[in-house]
DSSP file (Angstrom, degrees, kcal/mol; ACC not computed):
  #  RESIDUE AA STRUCTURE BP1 BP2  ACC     N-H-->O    O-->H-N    N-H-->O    O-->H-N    TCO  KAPPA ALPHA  PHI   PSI    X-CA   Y-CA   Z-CA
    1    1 A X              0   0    0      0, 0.0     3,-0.0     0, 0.0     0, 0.0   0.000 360.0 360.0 360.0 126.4   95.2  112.5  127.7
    2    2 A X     >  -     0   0    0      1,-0.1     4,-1.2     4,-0.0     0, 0.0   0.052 360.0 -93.7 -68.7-169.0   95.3  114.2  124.3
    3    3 A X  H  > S+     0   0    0      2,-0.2     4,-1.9     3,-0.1     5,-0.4   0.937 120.6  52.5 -64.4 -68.7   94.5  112.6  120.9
    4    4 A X  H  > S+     0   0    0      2,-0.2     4,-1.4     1,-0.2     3,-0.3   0.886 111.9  44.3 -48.2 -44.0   98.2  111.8  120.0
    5    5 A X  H >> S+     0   0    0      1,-0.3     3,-3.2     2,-0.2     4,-0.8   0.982 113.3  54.7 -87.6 -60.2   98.9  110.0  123.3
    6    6 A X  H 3X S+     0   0    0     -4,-1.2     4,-1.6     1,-0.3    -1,-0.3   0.663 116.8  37.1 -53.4 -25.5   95.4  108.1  122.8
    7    7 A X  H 3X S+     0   0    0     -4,-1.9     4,-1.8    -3,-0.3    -1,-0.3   0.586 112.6  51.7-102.1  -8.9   96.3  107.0  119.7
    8    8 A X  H XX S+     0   0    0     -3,-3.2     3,-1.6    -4,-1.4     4,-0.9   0.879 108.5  56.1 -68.4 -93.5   99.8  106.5  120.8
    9    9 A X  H 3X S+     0   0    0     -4,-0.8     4,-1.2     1,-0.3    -2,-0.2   0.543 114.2  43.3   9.6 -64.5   97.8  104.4  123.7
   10   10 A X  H >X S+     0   0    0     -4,-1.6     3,-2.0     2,-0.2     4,-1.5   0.925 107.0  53.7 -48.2 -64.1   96.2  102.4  120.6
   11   11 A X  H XX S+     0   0    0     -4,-1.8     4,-1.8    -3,-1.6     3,-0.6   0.897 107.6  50.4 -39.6 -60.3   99.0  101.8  118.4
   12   12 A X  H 3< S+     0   0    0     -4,-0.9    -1,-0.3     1,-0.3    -2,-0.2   0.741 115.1  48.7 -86.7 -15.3  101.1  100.2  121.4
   13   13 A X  H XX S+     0   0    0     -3,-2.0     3,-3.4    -4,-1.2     4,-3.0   0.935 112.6  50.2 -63.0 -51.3   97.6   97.9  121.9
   14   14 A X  H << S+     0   0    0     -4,-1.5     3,-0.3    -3,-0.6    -2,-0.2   0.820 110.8  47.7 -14.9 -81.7   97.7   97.2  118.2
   15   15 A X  T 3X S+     0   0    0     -4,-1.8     4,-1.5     1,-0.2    -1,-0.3   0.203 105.6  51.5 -45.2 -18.7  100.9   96.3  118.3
   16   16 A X  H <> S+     0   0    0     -3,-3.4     4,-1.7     2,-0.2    -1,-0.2   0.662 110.5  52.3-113.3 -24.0  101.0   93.8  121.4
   17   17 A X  H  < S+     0   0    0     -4,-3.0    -1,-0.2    -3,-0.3    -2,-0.2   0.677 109.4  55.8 -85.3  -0.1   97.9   91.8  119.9
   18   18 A X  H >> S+     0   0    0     24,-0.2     3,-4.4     2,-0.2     4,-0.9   0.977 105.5  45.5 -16.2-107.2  100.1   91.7  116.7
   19   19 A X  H >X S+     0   0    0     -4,-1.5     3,-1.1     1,-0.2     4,-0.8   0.640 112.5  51.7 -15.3 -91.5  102.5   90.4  118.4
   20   20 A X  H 3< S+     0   0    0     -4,-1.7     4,-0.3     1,-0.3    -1,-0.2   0.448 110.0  49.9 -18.5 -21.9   99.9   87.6  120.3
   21   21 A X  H X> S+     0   0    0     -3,-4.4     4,-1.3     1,-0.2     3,-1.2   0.912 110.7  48.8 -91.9 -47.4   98.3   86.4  116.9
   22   22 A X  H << S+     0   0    0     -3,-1.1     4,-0.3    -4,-0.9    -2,-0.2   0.369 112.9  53.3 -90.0   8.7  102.0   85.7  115.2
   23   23 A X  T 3X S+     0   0    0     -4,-0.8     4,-0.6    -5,-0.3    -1,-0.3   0.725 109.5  46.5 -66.6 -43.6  102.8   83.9  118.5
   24   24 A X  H <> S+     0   0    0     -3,-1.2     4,-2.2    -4,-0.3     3,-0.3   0.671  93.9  70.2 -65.9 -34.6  100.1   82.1  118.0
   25   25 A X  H  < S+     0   0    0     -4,-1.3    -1,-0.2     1,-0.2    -3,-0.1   0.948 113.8  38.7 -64.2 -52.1  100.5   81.1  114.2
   26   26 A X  H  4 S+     0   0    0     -4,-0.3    -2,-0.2     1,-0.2    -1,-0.2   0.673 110.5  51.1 -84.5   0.4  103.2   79.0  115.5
   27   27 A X  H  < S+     0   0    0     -4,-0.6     2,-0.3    -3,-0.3    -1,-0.2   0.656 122.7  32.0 -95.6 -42.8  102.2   77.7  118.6
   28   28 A X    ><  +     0   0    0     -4,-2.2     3,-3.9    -5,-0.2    -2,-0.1  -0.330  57.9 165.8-124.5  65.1   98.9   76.4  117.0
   29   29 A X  G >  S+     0   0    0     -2,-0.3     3,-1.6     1,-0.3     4,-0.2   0.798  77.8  73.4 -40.5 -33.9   99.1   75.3  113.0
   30   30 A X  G 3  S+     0   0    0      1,-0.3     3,-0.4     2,-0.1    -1,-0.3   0.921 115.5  23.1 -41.7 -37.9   95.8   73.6  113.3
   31   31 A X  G <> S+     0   0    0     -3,-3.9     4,-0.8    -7,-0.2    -1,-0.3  -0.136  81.2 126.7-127.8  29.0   94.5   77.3  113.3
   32   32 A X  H <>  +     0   0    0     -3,-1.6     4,-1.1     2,-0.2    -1,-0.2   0.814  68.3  62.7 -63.2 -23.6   97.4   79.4  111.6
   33   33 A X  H  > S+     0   0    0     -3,-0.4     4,-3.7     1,-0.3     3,-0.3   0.983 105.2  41.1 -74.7 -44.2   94.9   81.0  108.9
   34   34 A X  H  > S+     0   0    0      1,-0.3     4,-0.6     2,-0.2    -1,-0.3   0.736 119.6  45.8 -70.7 -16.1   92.7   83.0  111.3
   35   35 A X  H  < S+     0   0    0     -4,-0.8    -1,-0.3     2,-0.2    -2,-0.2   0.702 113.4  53.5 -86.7 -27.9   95.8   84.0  113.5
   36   36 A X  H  X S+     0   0    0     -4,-1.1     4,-1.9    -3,-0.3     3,-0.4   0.806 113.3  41.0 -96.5 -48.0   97.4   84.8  110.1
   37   37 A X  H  X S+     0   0    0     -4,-3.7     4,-0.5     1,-0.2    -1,-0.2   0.772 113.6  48.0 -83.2 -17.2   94.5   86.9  109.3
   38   38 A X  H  X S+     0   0    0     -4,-0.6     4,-0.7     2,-0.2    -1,-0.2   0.366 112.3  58.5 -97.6  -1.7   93.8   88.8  112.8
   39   39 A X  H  > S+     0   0    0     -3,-0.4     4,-1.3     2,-0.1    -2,-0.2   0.818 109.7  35.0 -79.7 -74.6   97.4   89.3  112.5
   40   40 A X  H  X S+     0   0    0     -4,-1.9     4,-1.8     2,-0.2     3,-0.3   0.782 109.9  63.8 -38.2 -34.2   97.3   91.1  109.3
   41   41 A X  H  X S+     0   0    0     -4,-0.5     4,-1.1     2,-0.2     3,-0.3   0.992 105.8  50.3 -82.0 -81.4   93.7   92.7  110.6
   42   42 A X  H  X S+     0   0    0     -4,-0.7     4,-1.2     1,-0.3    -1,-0.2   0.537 111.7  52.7 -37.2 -14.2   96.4   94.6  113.7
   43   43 A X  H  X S+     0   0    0     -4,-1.3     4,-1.7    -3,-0.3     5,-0.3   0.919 103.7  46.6 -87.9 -80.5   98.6   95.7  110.8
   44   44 A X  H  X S+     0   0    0     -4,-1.8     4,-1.4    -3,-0.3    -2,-0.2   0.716 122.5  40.2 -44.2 -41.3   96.2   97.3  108.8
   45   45 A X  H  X S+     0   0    0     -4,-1.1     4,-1.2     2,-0.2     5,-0.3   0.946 113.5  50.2 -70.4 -46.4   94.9   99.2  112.4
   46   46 A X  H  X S+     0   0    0     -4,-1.2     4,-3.3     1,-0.2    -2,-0.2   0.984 115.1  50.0 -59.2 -40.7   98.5   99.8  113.7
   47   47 A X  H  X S+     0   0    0     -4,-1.7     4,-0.8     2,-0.2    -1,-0.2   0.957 112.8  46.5 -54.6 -39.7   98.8  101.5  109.5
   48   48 A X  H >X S+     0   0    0     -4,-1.4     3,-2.7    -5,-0.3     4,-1.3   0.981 116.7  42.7 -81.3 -62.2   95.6  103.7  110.0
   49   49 A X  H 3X S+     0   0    0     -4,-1.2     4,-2.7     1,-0.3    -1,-0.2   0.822 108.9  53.2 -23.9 -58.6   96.7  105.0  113.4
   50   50 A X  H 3< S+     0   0    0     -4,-3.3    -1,-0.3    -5,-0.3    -2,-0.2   0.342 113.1  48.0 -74.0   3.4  100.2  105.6  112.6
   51   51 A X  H <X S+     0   0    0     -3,-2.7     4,-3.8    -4,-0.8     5,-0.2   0.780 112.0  52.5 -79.0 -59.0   98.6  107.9  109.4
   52   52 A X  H  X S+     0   0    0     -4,-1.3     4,-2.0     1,-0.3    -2,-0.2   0.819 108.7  46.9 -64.6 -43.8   96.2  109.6  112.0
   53   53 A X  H >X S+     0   0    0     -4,-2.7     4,-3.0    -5,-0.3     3,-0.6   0.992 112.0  51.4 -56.2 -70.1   99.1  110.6  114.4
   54   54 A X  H >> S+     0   0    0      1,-0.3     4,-1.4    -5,-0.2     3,-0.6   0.931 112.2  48.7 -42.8 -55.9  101.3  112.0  111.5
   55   55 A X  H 3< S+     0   0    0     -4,-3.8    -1,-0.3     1,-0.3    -2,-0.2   0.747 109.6  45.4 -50.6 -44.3   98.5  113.9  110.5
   56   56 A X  H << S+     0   0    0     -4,-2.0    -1,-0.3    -3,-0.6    -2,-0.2   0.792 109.7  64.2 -64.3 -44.2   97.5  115.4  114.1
   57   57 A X  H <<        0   0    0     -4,-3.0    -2,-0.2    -3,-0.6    -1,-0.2   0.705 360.0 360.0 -77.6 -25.5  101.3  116.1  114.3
   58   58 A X     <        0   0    0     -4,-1.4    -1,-0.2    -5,-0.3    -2,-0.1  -0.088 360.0 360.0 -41.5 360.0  101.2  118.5  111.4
């Protein structure tokens, strides 16, 4: 496995605990802020990956 597919590899992790926190914001309101915020957290890593890739691809 190269760099690009590891970071491919990452991104699609990112992405799927993304996905798991903003399930979660609605499943559990008691607790919306911290899901709200580890959601956002997975953004900011899915952003820095999907730089790091462009960059490698260039």
């Amino acid at each position: 496995m190269g760099p690009i597919e590891a970071l491919r590899f990452a991104l699609e992790k990112e992405t799927e605990a993304k996905n798991i926190y903003e399930r979660f914001i609605f499943q559990h309101s008691e607790t919306k802020d911290i899901f709200t915020f580890l959601m956002n957290e997975e953004e900011k890593h899915k952003q820095l990956i999907e730089k790091k890739i462009v960059e490698l691809e260039n």
